[in-house]
TORLUM-495371 format. One record per residue (C-alpha): x, y, z; residue in one letter. Coordinates in steps of 0.1 Angstrom, whole numbers, plus 5000, padded with zeros to 4 digits. Layout:
<pts>
{pt {X,Y,Z},"a"}
...
</pts>
This chain:
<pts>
{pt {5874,6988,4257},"x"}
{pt {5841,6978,4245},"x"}
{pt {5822,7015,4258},"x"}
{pt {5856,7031,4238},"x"}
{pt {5846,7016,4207},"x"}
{pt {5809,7026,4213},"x"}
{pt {5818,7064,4217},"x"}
{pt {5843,7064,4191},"x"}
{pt {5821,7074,4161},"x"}
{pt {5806,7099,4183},"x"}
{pt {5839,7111,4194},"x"}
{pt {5862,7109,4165},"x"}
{pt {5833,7118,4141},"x"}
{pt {5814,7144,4156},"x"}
{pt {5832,7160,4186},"x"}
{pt {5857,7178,4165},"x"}
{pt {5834,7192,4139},"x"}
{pt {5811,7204,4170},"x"}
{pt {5845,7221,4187},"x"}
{pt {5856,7242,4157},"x"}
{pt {5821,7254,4150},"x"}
{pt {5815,7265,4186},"x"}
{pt {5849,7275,4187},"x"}
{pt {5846,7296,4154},"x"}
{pt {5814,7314,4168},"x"}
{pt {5828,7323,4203},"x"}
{pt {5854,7340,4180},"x"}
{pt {5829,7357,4163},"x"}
{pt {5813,7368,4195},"x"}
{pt {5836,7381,4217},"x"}
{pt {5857,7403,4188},"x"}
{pt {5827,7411,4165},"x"}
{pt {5792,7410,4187},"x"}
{pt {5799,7417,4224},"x"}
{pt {5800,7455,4238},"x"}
{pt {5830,7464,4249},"x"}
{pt {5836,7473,4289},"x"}
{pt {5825,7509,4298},"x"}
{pt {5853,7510,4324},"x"}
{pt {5881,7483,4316},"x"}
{pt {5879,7485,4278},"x"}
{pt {5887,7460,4249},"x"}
{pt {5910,7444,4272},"x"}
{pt {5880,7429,4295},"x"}
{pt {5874,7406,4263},"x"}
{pt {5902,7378,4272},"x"}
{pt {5875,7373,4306},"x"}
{pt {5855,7351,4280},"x"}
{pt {5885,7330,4279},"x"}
{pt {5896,7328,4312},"x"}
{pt {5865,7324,4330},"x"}
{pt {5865,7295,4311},"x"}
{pt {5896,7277,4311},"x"}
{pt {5889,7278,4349},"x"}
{pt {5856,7262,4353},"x"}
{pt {5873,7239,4328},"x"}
{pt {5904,7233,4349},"x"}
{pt {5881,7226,4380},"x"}
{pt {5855,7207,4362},"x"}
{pt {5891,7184,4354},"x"}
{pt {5898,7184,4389},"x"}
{pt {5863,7169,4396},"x"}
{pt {5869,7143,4375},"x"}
{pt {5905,7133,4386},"x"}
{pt {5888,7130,4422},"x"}
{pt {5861,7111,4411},"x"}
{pt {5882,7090,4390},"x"}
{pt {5906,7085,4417},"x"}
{pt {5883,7073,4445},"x"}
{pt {5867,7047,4421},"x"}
{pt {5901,7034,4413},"x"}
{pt {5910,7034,4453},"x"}
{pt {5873,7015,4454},"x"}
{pt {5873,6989,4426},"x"}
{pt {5912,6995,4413},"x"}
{pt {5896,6997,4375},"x"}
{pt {5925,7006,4352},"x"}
{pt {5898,7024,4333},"x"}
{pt {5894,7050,4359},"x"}
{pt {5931,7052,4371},"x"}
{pt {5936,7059,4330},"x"}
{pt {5909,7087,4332},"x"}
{pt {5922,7104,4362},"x"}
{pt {5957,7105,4348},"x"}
{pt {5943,7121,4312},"x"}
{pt {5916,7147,4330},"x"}
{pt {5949,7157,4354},"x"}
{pt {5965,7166,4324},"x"}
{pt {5937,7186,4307},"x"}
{pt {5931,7204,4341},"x"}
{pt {5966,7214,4340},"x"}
{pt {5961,7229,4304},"x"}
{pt {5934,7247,4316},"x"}
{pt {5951,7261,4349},"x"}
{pt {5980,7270,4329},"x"}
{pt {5960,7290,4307},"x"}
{pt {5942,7307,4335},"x"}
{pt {5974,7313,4348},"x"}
{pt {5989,7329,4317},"x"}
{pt {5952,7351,4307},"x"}
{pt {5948,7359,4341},"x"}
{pt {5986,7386,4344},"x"}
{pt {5981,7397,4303},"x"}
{pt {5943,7412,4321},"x"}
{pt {5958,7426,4352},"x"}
{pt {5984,7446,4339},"x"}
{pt {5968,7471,4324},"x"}
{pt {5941,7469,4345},"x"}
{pt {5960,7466,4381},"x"}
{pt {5995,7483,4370},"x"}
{pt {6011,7447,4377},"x"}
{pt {6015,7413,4361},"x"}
{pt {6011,7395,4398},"x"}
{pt {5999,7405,4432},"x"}
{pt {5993,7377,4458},"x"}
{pt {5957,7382,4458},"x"}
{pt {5941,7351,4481},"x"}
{pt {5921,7340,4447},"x"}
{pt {5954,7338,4422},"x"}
{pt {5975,7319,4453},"x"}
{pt {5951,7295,4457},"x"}
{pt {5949,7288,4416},"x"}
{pt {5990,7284,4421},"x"}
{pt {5987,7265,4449},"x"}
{pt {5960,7240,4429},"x"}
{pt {5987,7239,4398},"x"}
{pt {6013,7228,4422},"x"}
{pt {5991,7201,4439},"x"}
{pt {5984,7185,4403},"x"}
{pt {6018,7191,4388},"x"}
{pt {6028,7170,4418},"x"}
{pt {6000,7145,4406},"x"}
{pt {6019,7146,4369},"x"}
{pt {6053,7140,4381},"x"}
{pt {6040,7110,4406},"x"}
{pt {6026,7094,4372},"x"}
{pt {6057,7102,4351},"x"}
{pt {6084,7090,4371},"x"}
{pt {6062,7063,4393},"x"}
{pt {6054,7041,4359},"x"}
{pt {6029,7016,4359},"x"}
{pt {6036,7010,4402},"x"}
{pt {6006,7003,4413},"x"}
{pt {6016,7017,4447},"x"}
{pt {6023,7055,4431},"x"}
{pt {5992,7052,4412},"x"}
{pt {5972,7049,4445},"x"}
{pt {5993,7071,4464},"x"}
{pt {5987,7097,4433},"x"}
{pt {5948,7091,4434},"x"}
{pt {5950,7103,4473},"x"}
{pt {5968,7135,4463},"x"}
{pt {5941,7139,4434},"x"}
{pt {5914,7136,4458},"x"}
{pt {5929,7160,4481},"x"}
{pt {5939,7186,4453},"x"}
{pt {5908,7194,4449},"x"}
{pt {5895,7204,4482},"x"}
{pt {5915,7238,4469},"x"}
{pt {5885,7246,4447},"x"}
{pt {5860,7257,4466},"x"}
{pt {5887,7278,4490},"x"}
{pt {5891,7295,4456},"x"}
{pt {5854,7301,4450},"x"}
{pt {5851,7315,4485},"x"}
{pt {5885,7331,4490},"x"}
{pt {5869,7369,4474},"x"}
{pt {5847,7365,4504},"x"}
{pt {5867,7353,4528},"x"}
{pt {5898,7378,4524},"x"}
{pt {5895,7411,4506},"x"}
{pt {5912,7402,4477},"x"}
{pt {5915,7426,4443},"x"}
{pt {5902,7395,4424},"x"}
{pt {5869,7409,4404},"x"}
{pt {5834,7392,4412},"x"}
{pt {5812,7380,4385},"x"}
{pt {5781,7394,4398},"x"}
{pt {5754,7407,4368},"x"}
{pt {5768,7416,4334},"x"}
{pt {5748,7430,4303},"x"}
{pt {5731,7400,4283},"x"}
{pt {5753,7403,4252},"x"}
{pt {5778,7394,4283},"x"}
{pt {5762,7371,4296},"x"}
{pt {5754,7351,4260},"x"}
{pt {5788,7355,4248},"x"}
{pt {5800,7339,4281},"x"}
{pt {5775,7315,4281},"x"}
{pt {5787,7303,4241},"x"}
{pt {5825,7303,4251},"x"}
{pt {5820,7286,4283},"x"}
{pt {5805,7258,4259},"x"}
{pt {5832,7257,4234},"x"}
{pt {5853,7254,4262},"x"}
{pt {5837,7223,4275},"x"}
{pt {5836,7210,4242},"x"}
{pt {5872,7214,4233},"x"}
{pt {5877,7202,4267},"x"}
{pt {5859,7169,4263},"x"}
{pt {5878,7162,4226},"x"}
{pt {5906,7166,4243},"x"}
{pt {5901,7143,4269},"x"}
{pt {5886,7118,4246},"x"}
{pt {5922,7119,4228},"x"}
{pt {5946,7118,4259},"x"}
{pt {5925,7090,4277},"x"}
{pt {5923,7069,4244},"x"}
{pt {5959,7075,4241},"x"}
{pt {5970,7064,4275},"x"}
{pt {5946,7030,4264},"x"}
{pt {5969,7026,4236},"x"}
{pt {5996,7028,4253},"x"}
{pt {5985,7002,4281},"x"}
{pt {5974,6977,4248},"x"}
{pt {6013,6982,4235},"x"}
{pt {6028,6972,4270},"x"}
{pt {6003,6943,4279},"x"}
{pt {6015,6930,4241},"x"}
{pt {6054,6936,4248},"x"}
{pt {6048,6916,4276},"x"}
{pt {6028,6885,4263},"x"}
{pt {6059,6888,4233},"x"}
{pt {6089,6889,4263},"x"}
{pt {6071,6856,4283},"x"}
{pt {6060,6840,4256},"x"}
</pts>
């Protein structure tokens, strides 16, 4: 509680002003400055927000693994509570990868979905964490779930570097981010950042939310056995 209340001014005070202006500027960038695509057209533009959500969905995934083997190590609620929130931002992310990634490739492939090895590996990395969720929701505070939740959050995320080499591995349709023009590359490289900034406000919010909510049960208990 005591590094909460250190990052709170930073956090509540700071982060969200930081978000909207980077957020406000990536705008800006990829409808006003950026070339359009020679070959796919305006429609290219939603790759500077899917590209991303997913490095912001995996960099959640990361963090739900790391969380998760410190809580197996030490059993810190802390970390158990930051696993739980990043799973839940990854799944934001995912989703939205998973919802940019068919409004791209129809007009670009003729088809919403094709069971390229790079899109069913993302589905099968939203299924491991949605798993992850419902263990949390309907397991409650059982220690037991949460441990046996941390295990499946450590394993989820061996998926992620299948998906970086699955383009490689099987000839997929899945386009490769190879060399792009530097307006490209800039405008990527300012989304990708408001990304991570949105991502960490809202992780800040979610993990000081589940802290609340452990503060409201540890006091409804001290009430019910006092």
């Amino acid at each position: 509680m005591n590094l909460m209340r250190k990052l709170e001014p930073l956090a509540d005070g700071v982060l969200p002003w930081l978000t909207c202006i980077a957020m406000v500027t990536a705008l800006a960038m990829v409808f006003l400055y950026v070339p359009t695509e020679k070959v796919q057209g305006v429609v290219q533009r939603i790759f500077y927000f899917h590209l991303p959500c997913a490095w912001m969905a995996f960099l959640a995934f990361f963090i739900v693994a790391g969380a998760s083997a410190a809580f197996l190590w030490k059993g810190e609620r802390l970390s158990d509570r930051l696993a739980h929130a990043a799973a839940e931002m990854g799944m934001v992310f995912c989703s939205l990868v998973l919802i940019t990634g068919p409004i791209w490739a129809r007009p670009i492939w003729g088809v919403w979905w094709t069971w390229d090895p790079r899109l069913t590996m993302t589905v099968i990395l939203w299924t491991i964490y949605a798993a992850y969720l419902l263990l949390r929701v309907f397991g409650g505070d059982n220690e037991a779930i949460a441990r046996y939740a941390a295990v499946l959050g450590i394993i989820g995320v061996l998926d992620i570097p299948i998906i970086y080499v699955s383009v490689r591995l099987w000839r997929g349709i899945h386009p490769k981010v190879e060399s792009m023009d530097p307006a490209m590359a800039l405008t990527l490289l300012v989304c990708t950042l408001a990304f991570f900034l949105l991502f960490l406000w809202l992780l800040w919010l979610r993990f000081r939310s589940l802290a609340l909510q452990d503060e409201v049960a540890m006091l409804r208990q001290h009430l019910l056995t006092a």
